[in-house]
C-alpha positions as CSV (number, residue, x, y, z in Angstrom):
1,X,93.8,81.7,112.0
2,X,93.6,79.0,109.1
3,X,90.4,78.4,107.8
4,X,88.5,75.6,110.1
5,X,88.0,72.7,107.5
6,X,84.7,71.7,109.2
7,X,83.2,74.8,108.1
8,X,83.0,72.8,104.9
9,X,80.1,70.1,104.0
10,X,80.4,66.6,103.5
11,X,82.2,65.8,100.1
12,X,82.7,69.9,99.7
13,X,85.7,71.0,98.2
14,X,88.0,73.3,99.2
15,X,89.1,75.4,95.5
16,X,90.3,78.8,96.8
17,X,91.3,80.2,100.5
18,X,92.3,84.3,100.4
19,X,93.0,86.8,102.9
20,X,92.6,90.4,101.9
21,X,95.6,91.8,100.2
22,X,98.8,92.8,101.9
23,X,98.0,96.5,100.8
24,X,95.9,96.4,103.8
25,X,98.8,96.0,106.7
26,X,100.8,98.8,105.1
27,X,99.0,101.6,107.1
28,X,99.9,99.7,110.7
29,X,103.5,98.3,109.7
30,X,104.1,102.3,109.0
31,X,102.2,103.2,111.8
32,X,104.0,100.7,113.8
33,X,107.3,102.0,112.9
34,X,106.5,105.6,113.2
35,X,105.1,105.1,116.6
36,X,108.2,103.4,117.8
37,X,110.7,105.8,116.6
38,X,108.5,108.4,118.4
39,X,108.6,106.5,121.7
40,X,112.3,105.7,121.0
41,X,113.1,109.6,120.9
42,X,110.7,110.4,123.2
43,X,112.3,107.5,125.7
44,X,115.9,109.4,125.0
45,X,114.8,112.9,125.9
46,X,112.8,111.8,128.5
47,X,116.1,109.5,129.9
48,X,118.5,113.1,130.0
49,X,115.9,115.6,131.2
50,X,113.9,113.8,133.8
51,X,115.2,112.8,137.8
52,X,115.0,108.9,138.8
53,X,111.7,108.6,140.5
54,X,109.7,111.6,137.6
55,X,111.7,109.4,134.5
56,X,110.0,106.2,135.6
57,X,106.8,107.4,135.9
58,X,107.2,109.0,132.8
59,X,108.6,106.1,130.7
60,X,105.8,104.1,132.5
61,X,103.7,106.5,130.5
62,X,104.8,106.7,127.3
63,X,105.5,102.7,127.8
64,X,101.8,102.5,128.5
65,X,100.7,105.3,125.2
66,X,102.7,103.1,122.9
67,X,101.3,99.9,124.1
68,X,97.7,101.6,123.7
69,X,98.6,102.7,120.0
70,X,100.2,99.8,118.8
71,X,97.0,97.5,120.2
72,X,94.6,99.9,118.3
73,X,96.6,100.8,115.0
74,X,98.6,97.8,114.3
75,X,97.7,94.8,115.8
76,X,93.5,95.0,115.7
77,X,93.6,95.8,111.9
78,X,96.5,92.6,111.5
79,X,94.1,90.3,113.7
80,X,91.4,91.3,111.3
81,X,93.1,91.0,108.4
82,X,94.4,87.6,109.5
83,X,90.7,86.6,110.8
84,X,88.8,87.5,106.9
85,X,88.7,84.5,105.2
86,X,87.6,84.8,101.2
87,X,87.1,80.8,100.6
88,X,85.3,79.5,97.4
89,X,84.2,75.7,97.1
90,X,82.4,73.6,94.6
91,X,79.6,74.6,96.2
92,X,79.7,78.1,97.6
93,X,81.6,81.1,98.1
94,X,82.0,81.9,102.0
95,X,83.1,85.0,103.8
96,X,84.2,84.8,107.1
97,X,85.6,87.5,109.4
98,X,85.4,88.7,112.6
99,X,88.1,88.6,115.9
100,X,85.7,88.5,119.0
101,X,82.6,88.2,117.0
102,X,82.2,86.4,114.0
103,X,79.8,87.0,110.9
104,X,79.8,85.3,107.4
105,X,78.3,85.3,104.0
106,X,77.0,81.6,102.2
107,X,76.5,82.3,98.2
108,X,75.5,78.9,96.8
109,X,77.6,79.1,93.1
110,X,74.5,77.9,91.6
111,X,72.7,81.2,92.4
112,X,75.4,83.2,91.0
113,X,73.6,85.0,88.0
114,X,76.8,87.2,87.6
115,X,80.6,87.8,88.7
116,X,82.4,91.3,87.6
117,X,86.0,92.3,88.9
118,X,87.0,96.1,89.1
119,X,90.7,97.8,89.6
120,X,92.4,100.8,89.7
121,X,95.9,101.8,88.4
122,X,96.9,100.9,92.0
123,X,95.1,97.9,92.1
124,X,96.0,96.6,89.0
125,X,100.0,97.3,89.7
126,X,99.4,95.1,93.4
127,X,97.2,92.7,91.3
128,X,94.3,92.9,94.1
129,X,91.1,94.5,93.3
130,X,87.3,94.4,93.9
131,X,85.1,91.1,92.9
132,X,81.5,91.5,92.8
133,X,79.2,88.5,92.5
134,X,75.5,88.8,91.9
135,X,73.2,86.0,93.1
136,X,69.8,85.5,91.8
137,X,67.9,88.5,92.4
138,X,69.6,90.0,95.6
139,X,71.8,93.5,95.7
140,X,75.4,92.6,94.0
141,X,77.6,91.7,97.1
142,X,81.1,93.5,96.4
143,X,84.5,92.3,98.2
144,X,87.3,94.6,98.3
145,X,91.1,93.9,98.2
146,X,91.1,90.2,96.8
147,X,94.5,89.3,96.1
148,X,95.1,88.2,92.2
149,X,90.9,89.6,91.9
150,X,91.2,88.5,87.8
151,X,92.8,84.7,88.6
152,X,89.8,84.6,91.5
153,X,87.0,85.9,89.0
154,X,88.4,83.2,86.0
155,X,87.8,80.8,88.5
156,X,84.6,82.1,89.6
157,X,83.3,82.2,86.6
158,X,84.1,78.5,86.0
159,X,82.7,77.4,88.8
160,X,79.3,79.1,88.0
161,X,79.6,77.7,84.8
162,X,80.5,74.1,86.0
163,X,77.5,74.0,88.4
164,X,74.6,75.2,86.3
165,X,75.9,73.4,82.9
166,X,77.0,69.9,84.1
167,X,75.3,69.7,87.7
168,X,76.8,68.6,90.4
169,X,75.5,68.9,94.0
170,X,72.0,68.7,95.4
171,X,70.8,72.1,95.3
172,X,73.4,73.3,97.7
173,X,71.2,72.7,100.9
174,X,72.2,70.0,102.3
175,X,75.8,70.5,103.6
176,X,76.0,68.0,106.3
177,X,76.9,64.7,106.5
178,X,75.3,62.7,104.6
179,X,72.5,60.6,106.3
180,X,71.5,56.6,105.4
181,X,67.9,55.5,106.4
């Protein structure tokens, strides 16, 4: 699920595109593999213990537990990790995510007032971490688990700089094509 280009306005640039970080599909690869190695022993025992017509039902049923587990523990969280996009422009920063239903975030970088990063040991070893961006006078927006968080702040940072120092776009309203009269 790439990032649809004509979510961007006319002339927009595209300067970043992230997905969370990796750290986030470890839980469901495990799960993933713990699951199956349960329903691979649990497919054995039930093969030497159980008669013809009782083993099918049965391996019907476990067939049916593991699909159920595997659709809720490993691939929903790997559709949604795959479905967040973390994009910033010349214009704005944009946060898109959702599988089925779909919500998003729009921060023009000219009412960026402020852009902190925050890590952990952890964090800092898998180079991912929280970025929080402040705009004008709302609550400070805070997005978790952005890969290479103090290469993405830099940048940031630079872009907020760029737009309120040296101009640039129109006041970041008018994102459609543009119009001739």
């Amino acid at each position: 699920m790439a990032f649809p280009q004509d979510a961007l306005g006319h002339e927009e640039e595209l300067v970043l595109h992230r997905h969370p970080h990796w750290k986030m599909l470890v839980l469901p690869v495990l799960t993933f593999l713990v699951i199956t190695t349960l329903a691979g022993f649990g497919a054995g025992v039930l093969e030497r213990s159980l008669e013809s017509t009782a083993r099918t039902a049965a391996l019907l049923a476990l067939l049916a537990l593991w699909a159920a587990v595997i659709v809720w523990r490993t691939l929903t969280p790997v559709l949604r990790w795959k479905s967040t996009h973390f994009v910033v422009t010349d214009r704005r920063v944009l946060v898109r995510q959702g599988i089925l239903s779909h919500s998003g975030i729009d921060i023009p970088v000219r009412r960026v007032s402020n852009v902190q990063f925050r890590h952990g040991l952890v964090d800092r070893m898998l180079k991912t971490g929280t970025l929080v961006i402040v705009a004008s006078s709302d609550d400070p927006l805070e997005f978790d688990d952005i890969p290479d968080v103090e290469r993405v702040h830099s940048l940031l940072y630079h872009q907020v700089f760029d737009a309120q120092n040296h101009g640039g776009y129109d006041d970041g309203e008018n994102f459609g094509p543009a119009r001739t009269t």
